[in-house]
LUMDREN-62835 format. One record per residue (C-alpha): residue in one letter; residue number from 1; x negated, y, z negated. Coordinates in steps of 0.1 Angstrom, whole numbers, plus 2048, in hexadecimal, padded with zeros to 3 digits. Each point is the difference from the previous one (the first is absolute). Layout:
   aa     i    c1    c2    c3
    A   NUM     X     Y     Z
...
REM end
This chain:
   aa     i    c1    c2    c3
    X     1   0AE   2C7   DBA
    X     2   7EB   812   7E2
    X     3   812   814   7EA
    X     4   7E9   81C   805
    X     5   806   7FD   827
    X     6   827   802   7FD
    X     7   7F9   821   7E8
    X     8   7EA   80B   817
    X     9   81B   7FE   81F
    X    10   81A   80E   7EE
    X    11   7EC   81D   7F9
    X    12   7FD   805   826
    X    13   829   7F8   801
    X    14   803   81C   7E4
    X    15   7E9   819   80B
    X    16   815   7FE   823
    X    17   820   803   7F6
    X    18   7F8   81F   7EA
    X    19   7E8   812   818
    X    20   7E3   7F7   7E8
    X    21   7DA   80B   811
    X    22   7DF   7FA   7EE
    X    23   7FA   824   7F5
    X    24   820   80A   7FE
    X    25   821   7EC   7EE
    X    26   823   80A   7FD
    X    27   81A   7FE   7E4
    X    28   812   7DE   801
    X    29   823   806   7F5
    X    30   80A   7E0   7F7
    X    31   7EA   7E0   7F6
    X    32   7EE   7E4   813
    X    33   815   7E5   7EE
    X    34   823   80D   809
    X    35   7F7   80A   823
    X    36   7F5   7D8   80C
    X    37   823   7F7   7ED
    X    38   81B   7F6   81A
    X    39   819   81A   80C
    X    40   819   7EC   7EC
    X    41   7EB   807   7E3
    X    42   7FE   823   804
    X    43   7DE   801   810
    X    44   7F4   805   825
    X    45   7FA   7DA   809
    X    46   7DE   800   805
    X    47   7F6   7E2   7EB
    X    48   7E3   7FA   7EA
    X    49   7E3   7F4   80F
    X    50   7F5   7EB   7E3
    X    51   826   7EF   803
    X    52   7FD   7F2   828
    X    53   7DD   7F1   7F6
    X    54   814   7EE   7E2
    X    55   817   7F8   81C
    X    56   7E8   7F5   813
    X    57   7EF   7E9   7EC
    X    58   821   7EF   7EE
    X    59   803   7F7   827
    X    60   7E2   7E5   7FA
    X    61   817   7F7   7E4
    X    62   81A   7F7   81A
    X    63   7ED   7F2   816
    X    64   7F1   7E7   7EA
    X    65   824   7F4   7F7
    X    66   80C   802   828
    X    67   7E5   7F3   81B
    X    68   7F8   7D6   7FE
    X    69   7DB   801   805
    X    70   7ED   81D   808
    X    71   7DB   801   7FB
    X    72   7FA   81D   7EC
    X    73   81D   7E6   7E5
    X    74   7EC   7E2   807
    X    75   7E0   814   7F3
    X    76   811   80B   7DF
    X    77   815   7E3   7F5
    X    78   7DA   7EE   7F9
    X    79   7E9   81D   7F7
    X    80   81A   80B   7E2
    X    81   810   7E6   7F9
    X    82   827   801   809
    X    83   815   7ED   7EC
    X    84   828   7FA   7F6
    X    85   80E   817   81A
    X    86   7F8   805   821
    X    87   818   817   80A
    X    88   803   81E   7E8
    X    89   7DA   800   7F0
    X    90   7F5   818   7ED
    X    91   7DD   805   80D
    X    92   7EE   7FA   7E2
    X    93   7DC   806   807
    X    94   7DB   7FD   7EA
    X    95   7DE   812   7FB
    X    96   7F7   7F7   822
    X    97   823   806   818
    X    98   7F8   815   81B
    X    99   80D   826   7FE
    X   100   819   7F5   816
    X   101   812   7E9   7E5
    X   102   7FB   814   7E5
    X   103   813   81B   80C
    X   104   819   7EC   809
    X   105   7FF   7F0   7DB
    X   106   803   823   7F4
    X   107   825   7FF   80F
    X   108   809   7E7   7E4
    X   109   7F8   815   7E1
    X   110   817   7FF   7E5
    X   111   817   81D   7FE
    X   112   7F8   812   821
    X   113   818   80C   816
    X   114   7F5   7EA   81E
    X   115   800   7E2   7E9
    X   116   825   801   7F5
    X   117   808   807   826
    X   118   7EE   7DF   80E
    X   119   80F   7F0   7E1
    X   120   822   80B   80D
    X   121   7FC   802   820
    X   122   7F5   7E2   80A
    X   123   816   7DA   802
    X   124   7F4   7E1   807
    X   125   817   7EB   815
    X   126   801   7DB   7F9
    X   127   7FD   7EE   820
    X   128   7F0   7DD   7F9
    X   129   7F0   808   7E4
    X   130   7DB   7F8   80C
    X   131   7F2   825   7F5
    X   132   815   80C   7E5
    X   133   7F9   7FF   7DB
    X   134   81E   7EA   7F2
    X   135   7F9   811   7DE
    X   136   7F8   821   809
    X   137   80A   808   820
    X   138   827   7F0   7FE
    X   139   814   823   7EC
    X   140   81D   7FE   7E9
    X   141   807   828   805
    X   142   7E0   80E   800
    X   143   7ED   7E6   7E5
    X   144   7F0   7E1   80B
    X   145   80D   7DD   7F7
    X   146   7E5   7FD   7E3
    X   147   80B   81F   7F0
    X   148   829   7F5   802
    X   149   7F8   7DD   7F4
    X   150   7DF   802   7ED
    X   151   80A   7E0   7EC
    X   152   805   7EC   820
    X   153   7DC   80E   80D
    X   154   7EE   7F9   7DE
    X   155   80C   7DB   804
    X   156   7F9   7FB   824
    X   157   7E1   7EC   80D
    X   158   7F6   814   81D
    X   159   800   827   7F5
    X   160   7F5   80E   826
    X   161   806   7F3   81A
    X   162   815   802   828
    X   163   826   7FB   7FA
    X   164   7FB   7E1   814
    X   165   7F0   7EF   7EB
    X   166   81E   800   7E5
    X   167   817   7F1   815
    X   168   806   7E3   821
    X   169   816   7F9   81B
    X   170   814   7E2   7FE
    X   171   80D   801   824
    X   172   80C   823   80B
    X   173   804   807   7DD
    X   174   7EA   812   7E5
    X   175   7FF   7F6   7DF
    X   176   7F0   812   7E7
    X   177   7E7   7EE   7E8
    X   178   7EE   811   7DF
    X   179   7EA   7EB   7EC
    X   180   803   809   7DC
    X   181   7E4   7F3   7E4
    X   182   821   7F2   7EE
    X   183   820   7FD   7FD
    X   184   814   821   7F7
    X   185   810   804   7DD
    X   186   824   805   7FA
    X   187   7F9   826   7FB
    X   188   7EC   803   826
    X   189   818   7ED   812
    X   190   815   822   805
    X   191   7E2   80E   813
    X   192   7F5   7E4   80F
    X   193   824   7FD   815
    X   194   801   823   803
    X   195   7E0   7FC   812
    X   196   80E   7E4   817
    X   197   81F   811   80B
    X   198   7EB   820   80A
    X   199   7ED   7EC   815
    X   200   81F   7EC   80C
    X   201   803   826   816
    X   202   7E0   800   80D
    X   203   7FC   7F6   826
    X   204   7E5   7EC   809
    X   205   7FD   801   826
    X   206   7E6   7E3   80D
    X   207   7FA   813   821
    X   208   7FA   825   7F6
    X   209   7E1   80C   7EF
    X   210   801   813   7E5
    X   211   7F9   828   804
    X   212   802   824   7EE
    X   213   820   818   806
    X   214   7FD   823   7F5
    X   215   823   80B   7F0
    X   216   7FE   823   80B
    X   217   802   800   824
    X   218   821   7F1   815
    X   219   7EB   7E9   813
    X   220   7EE   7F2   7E2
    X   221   7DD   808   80F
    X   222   7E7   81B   7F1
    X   223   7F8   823   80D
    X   224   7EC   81A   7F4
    X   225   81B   819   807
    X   226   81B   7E7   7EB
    X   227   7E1   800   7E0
    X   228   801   824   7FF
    X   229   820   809   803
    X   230   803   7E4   7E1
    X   231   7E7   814   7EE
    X   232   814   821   802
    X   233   820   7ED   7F6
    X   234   7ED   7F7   7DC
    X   235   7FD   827   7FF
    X   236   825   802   7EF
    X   237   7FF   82B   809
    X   238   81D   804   813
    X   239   7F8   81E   818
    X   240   824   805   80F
    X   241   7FF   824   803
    X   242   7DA   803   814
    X   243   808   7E6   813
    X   244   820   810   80F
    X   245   7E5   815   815
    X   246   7F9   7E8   815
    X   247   819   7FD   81D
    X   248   7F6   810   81E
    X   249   817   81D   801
    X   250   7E4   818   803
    X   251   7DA   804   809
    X   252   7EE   7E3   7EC
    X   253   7E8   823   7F0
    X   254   825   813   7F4
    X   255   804   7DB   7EE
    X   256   7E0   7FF   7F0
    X   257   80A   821   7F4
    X   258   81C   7F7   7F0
    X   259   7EE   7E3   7EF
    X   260   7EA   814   7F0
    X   261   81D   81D   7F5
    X   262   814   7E2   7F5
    X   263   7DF   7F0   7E8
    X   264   801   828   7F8
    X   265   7D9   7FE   80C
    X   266   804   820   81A
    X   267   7E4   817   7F5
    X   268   812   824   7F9
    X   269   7F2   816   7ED
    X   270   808   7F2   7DE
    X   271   7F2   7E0   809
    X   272   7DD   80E   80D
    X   273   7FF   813   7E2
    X   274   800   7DC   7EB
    X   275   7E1   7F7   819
    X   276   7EE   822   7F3
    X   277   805   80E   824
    X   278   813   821   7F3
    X   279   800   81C   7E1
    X   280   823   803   7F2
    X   281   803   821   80B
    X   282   809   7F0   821
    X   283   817   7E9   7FD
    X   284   81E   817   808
    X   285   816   7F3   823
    X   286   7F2   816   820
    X   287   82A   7FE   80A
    X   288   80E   812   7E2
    X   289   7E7   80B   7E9
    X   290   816   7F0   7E5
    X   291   7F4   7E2   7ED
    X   292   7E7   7E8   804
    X   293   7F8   7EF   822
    X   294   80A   7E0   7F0
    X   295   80E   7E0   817
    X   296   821   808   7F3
    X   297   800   823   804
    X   298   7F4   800   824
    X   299   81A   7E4   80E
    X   300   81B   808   7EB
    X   301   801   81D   7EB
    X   302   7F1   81F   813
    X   303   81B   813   810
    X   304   7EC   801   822
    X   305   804   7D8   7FD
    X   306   826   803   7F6
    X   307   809   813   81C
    X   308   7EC   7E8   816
    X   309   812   7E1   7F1
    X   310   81D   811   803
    X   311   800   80D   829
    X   312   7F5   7D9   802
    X   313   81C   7F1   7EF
    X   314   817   817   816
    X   315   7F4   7F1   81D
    X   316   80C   7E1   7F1
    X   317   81D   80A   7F8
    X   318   7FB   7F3   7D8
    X   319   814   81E   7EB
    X   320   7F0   7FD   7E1
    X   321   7D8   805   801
    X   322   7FD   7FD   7DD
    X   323   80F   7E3   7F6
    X   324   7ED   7EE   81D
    X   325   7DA   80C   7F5
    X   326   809   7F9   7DE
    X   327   804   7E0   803
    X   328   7E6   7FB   817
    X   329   7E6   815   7E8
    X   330   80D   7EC   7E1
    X   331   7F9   7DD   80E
    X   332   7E1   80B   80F
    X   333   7F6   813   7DA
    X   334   801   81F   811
    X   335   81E   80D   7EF
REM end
């Protein structure tokens, strides 16, 4: 999908949700960005439009890695030339990819959110080793074999290449074999066992293909719904108090009430007066005629309030109101 077509729909998404018309648009109280964040986020959980089409596409990433031999793979592997791995690639496209590939190649940027979630996200799982990219694909950690033992891949003959080719079965057994341009000095024999043992823990399994796992899901296989809720986890906001709204003890409008009084984004008077909606002369509380009509004032310190808070903390039998709301209005900031 365009960029300008995911705008575009969630202008209609926005213009809903605040009661937006053509000729006539309302004050939004709080932003775009923090209403599509998750509930556990502090936001309403509508999700980004722009982040399910990323979702969408790093599914073609998945894809590519999981089915044998679709058609739409069969076309690609020739027309861009797919080599090393055939299980985690990076869609790397030219002048004349299709739109189609390019966007998908977009994914891979350096630096971008969505590249450092496919980068983590996703594991190849050694089966036979007939797709996988024995220096790139196999992971010490998170770095591939030629980063943890770049000595050992500057002296090997075949730089790329499927993991079966550096290594045969002698029986039912699989032994590994690395063709080096020499023998190793005394100062690279270190790395050069290290190496071997590593791969001494690797499972080579002559009857299973190898595939893609994605490490954030329990099941191992990709959602949408798993990317984005990986997206909002990189978000490191923690939301604790606005996301206490969101439990079902009341009508699902009283909660998005209390979201926005608990983002402080409930449009008193004080607060219209920031959007130019009011003079100063009337900002003063309708209730009390004593102080401004300020978010604090009107749910906690107007004596109409008080009393209110009060008769309600009666019925529930809590015996001391003020201790309650102030800890509830200084965790919220509306102490």
């Amino acid at each position: 999908m365009p960029v300008g077509v995911a705008q575009k729909l969630e202008k209609l998404q926005c213009n809903f949700l605040w009661g937006d018309e053509i000729e006539k648009r309302k004050l939004h109280a709080v932003d775009w960005i923090s209403v599509c964040k998750s509930k556990a986020k502090g936001g309403l959980g509508i999700g980004r439009m722009i982040d399910k089409n990323e979702g969408l596409l790093t599914k073609w990433v998945w894809r590519f890695g999981r089915e044998e031999s679709p058609l739409w793979k069969k076309v690609l592997r020739p027309k861009y030339a797919v080599k090393g791995s055939e299980v985690l690639w990076n869609w790397q496209s030219n002048v004349t990819a299709s739109f189609f590939v390019k966007t998908i190649a977009n994914l891979f940027k350096p630096e971008t959110k969505y590249a450092i979630l496919i980068k983590e996200g996703f594991k190849v799982v050694i089966g036979c080793g007939d797709k996988a990219d024995f220096w790139n694909d196999i992971k010490v950690g998170e770095r591939p074999l030629k980063e943890v033992f770049s000595r050992m891949y500057a002296l090997a003959v075949e730089k790329e290449g499927q993991v079966k080719k550096f290594g045969n079965w002698d029986s039912s057994i699989w032994r590994w074999e690395i063709k080096l341009r020499r023998l190793t000095f005394d100062w690279e024999k270190e790395q050069w066992n290290n190496l071997l043992s590593f791969l001494g823990g690797i499972t080579i399994r002559n009857s299973v293909k190898d595939s893609i796992a994605w490490k954030f899901s329990s099941n191992g296989l990709f959602s949408v719904g798993s990317f984005r809720m990986r997206l909002d986890e990189l978000d490191n906001e923690d939301q604790w108090l606005t996301r206490s709204s969101w439990h079902g003890f009341c009508p699902h409008k009283v909660e998005v009430f209390a979201w926005q009084l608990l983002r402080n984004r409930v449009l008193v008077r004080e607060v219209l007066q920031r959007f130019g909606c009011l003079q100063d002369s009337s900002l003063v509380c309708p209730l009390c005629n004593n102080g401004i009509e300020s978010i604090n004032h009107l749910f906690l310190h107007c004596h109409w309030t008080w009393d209110l808070w009060t008769r309600c903390m009666g019925w529930w039998n809590v015996s001391s109101c003020s201790m309650v709301l102030s800890k509830i209005g200084g965790r919220a900031g509306l102490g």
